[in-house]
N, C-alpha and C positions, 0 to 999 in steps of 0.2 A: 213821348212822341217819336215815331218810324219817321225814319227819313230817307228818300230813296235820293240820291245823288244826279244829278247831268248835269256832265259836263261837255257833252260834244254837241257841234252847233244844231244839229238836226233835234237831239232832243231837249233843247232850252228854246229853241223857236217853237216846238211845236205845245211845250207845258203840258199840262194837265190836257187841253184837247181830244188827245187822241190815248189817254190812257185811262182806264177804268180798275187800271191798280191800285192805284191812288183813292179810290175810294171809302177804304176802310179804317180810314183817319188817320191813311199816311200821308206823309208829309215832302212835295217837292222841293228841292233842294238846286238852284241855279247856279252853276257858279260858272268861270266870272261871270256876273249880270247887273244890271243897273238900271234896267229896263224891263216892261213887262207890256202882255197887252190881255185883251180877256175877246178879243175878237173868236165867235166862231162858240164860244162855251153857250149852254145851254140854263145854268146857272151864275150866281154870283162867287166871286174868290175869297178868302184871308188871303194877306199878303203881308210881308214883313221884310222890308232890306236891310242890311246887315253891315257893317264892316268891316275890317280886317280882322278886329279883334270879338266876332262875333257879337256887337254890340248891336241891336235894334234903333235904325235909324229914323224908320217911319213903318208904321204900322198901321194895315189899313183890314176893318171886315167887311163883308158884303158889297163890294168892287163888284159894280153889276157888268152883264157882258158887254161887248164893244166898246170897253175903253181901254185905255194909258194910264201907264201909271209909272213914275222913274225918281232915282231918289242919285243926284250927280258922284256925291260919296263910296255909293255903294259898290263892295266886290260880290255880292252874292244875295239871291232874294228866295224865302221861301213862301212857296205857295200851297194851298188844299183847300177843294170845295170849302163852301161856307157850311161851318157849325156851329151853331149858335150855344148849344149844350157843352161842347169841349171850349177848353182854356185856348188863348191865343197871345202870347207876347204882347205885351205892351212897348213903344219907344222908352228907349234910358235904360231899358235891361239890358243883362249882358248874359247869354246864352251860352250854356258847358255844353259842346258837342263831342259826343263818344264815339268814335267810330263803332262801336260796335251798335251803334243805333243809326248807321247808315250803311245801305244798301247800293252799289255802283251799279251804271248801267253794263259796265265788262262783265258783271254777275251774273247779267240775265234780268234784273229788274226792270229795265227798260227797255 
């Protein structure tokens, strides 16, 4: 799984919305966040918050548009259109993130 990184608040507010990067079964990456919304998407999300120690705190697929979604634990949520064909985290794992499988918005990713 790609992982494109935001951290500044323009692009964790704005999520997936306004990027069509992300559509090639990369994977947004929020951080800090704990909060999410799907207002405005045209589809439904994966979503999955995280904690410090990259453990999967709630995990959700097909988050249709114009909702909420918050998980109070969490420092980081990822998000990617809904695919129902690719794998998606389940709660109670604990996820090895490589940086070399993520991508900053300083890089130009976002």
């Amino acid at each position: 799984m790609k992982l494109i990184f935001a951290t500044s608040l323009w692009a964790r507010l704005t999520g997936l919305l306004i990027r069509s990067r992300c559509a090639n079964g990369e994977v947004l990456l929020l951080a800090p966040c704990k909060s999410i919304h799907s207002f405005g998407m045209q589809s439904p999300l994966d979503v999955a918050f995280l904690d410090a120690e990259a453990r999967v705190l709630l995990s959700m697929r097909n988050l249709p548009p114009a909702r909420t979604c918050s998980h109070p634990s969490a420092v980081a949520v990822m998000e990617r259109r809904s695919n129902p064909q690719r794998s998606w985290p389940a709660a109670g794992e604990t996820l090895h993130i490589q940086t070399s499988t993520i991508r900053s918005e300083e890089e130009g990713a976002i």
